[in-house]
C-alpha positions in Angstrom: -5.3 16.1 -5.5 -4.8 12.9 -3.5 -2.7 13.2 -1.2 -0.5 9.5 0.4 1.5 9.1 3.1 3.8 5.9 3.7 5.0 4.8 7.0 8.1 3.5 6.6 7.9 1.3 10.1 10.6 -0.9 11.9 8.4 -3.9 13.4 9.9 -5.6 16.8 9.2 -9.2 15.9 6.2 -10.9 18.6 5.3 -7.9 19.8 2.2 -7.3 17.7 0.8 -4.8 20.8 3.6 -2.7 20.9 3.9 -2.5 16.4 0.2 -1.8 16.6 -0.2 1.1 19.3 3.6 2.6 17.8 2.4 2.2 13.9 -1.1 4.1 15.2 0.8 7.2 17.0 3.3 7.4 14.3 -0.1 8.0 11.9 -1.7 10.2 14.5 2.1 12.4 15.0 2.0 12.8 11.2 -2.0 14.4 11.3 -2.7 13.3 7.3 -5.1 15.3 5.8 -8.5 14.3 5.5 -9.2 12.1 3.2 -6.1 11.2 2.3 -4.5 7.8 1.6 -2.2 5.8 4.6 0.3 3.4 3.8 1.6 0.5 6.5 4.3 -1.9 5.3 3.9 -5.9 4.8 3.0 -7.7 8.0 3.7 -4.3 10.0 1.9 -5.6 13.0 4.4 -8.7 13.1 7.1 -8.5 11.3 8.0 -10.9 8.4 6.8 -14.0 8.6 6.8 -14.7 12.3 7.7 -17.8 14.0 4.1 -18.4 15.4 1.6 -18.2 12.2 -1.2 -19.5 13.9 -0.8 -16.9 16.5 0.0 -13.9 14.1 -2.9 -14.8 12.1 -6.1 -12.5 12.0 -9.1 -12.0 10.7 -9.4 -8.8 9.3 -12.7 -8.7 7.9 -14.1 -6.2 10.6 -13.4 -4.1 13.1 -14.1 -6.5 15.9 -13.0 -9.5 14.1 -9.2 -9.0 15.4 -6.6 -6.7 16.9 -4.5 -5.7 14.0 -8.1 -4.6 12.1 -9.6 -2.6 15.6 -6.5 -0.5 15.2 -6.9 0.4 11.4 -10.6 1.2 12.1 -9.4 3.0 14.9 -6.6 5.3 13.3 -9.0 5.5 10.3 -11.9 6.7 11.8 -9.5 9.3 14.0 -7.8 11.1 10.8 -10.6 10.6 8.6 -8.1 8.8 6.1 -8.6 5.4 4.3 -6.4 3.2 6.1 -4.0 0.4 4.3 -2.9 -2.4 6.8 -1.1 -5.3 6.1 -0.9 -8.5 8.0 -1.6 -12.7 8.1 -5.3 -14.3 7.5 -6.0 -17.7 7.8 -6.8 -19.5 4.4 -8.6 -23.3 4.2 -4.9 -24.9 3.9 -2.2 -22.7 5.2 -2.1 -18.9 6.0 -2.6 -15.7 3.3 -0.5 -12.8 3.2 -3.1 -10.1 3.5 -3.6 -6.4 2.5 -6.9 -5.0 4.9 -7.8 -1.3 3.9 -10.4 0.6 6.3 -12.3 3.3 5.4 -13.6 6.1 8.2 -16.5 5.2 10.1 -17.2 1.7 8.9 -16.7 -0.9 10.9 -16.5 -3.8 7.8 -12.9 -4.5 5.6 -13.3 -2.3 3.1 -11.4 -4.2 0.5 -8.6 -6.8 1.1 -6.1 -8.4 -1.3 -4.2 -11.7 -0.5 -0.3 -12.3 -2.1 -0.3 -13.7 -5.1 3.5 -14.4 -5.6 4.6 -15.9 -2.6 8.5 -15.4 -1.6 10.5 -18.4 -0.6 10.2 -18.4 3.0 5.9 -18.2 2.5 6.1 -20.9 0.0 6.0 -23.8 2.8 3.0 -22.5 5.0 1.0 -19.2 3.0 -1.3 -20.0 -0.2 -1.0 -17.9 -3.1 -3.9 -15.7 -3.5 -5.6 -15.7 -7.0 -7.2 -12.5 -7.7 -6.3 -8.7 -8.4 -8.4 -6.5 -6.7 -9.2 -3.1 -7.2 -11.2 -0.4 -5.3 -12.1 3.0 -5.4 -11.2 6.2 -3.5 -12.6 9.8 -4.0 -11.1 12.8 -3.4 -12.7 15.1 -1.1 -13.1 18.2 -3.4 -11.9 21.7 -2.6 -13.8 24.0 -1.6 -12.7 27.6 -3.6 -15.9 29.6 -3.2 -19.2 29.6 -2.3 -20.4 29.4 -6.0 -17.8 27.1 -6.9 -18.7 23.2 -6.2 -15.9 21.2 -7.0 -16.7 17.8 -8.6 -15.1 15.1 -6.8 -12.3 13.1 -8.6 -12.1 9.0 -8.1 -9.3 6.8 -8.1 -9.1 3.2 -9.0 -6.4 1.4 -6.7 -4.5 -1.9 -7.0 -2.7 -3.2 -4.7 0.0 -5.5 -4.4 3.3 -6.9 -1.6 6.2 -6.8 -1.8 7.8 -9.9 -4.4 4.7 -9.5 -6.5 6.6 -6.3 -7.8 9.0 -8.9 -9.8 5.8 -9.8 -12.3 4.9 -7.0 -14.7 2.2 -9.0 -15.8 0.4 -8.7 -13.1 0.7 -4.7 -13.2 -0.4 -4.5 -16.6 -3.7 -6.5 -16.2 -4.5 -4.2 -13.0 -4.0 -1.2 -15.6 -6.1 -3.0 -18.1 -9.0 -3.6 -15.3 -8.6 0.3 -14.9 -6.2 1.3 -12.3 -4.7 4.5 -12.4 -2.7 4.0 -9.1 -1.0 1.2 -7.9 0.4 0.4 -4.5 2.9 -1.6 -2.9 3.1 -2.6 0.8 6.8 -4.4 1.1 9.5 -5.9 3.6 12.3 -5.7 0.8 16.0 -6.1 2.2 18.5 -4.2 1.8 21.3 -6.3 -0.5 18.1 -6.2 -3.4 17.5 -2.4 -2.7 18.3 -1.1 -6.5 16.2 -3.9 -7.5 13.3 -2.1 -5.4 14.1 1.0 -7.2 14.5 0.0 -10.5 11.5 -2.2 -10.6 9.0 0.2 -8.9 10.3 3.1 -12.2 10.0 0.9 -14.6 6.1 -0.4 -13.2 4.8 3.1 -12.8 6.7 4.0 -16.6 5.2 1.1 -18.7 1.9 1.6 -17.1 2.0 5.2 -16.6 0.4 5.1 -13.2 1.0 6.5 -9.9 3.2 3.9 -7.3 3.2 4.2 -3.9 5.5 2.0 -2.5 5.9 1.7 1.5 8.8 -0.3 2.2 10.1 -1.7 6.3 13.0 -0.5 8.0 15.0 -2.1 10.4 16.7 0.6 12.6 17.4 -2.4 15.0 20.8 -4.1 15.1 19.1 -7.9 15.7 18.1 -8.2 12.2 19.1 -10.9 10.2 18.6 -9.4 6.9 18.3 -6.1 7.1 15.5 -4.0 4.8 16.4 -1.2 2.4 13.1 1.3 3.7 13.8 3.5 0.1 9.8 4.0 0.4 8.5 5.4 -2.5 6.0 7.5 -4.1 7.0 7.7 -8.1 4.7 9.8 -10.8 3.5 8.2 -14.4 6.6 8.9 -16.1 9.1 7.6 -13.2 9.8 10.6 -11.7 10.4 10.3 -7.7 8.3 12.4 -5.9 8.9 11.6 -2.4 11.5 8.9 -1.0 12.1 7.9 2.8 15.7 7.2 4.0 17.4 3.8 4.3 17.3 3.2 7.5 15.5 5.2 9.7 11.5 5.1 10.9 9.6 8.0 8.7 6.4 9.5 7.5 6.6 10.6 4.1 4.0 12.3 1.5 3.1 13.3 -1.9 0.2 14.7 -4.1 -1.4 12.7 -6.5 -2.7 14.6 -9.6 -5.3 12.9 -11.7 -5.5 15.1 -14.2 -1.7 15.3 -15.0 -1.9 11.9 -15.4 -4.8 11.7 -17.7 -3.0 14.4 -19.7 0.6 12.7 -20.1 -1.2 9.7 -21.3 -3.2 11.9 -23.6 0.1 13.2 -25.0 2.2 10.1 -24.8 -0.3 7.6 -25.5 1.7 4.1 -25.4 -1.2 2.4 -23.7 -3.7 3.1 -27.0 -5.0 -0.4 -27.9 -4.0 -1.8 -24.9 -5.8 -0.2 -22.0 -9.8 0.2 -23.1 -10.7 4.1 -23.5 -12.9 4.7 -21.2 -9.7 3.6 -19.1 -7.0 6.2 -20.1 
């Protein structure tokens, strides 16, 4: 089992210190299991799309490369879980919005993912990224006896933010590629929230894959559009397995099962011919 925990986080907008060091005890308060799998929303560290780009922006590709990244090394190394950190890089023309994951005990960007359907408001100043990127995460196995040595079971993760979620095609090629578990790092408001609901079903039930979906919350009255939270961690065939309120700061969690999923594909097999075997 893998086990995921979203942080469904209310960012105070400039104050990238004070989102940083409450995102990190609000990870720490929760104590995830080893080896599990953390989820931040988009541009925690921020908010979304701060006035100031050039000085939100970060680079994330190691632990001493920029605040935002020191933290998610930091809390990853602490709770021995992979970290997922969202944020702003600088690109050659304009800005990215980013995806940084950090693994325990290694200093470099594990893997990274830039927004490939920008939003409205990023259209004037962020770049769309152009690839999907997957990675890999193993389960630390259990342990049920001394003559028992559990093999350890791998995931292949896609990741995507927030509007992406609007293109299925981009889903299905990640399944194609081999991913088994997609996830979604969002600041969705609140008006569009059975939009955020209904999209995130229907992804996880035409790919059958796990989605983990950590959505922002704004608990704070000065917000102009306020965010619909309504994180989400939804199984292959859409059920809901664990959902955070609308409007309140929470750590939420749920067991993955690879297995189950392999089998409900076995037994429902509407991705023969479209995902290769070796895939399913």
């Amino acid at each position: 089992m893998l086990k995921v925990y979203l942080v469904q986080f209310d960012s105070a907008k400039g104050n990238k210190t004070e989102n940083l060091a409450r995102a990190k005890k609000m990870i720490l308060d929760a104590k995830p299991d080893a080896g599990s799998l953390v989820l931040l929303p988009e541009m925690f560290a921020t908010g979304y799309v701060p006035a100031d780009l050039d000085d939100a922006a970060e680079d994330f590709s190691s632990s001493e490369s920029g605040e935002t990244s020191r933290t998610l090394s930091e809390v990853s190394t602490a709770t021995g879980c992979t970290i997922m950190g969202a944020g702003i890089t600088r690109a050659s023309d304009g800005f990215y919005n980013h995806v940084s994951i950090y693994k325990p005990r290694e200093s470099k960007e594990f893997c990274g993912y830039n927004k490939m359907n920008l939003f409205f408001p990023e259209k004037e100043s962020f770049k769309a990224g152009e690839n999907i990127n997957l990675f890999k995460l193993k389960e630390i196995p259990d342990q049920v006896g001394n003559d028992n040595k559990a093999e350890s079971v791998s995931w292949t993760i896609a990741s995507f933010i927030c509007y992406d979620l609007r293109f299925p095609e981009i889903f299905r090629e990640a399944t194609k590629k081999g991913a088994n578990f997609i996830t979604i790092q969002a600041a969705w408001p609140a008006k569009r929230r059975a939009h955020w609901e209904t999209l995130l079903k229907a992804r996880a039930i035409e790919n059958q894959v796990y989605i983990a979906a950590v959505n922002a919350v704004s608990e704070s009255s000065d917000q102009k559009l306020p965010l619909a939270g309504t994180s989400l961690i939804i199984s292959p065939n859409g059920d809901v397995l664990a959902e955070g309120p609308t409007q309140r700061e929470m750590v939420i969690s749920a067991e993955l099962d690879r297995e189950a999923e392999r089998d409900y594909r076995k037994n429902f097999p509407v991705l023969d011919g479209i995902v290769p075997p070796e895939f399913l």
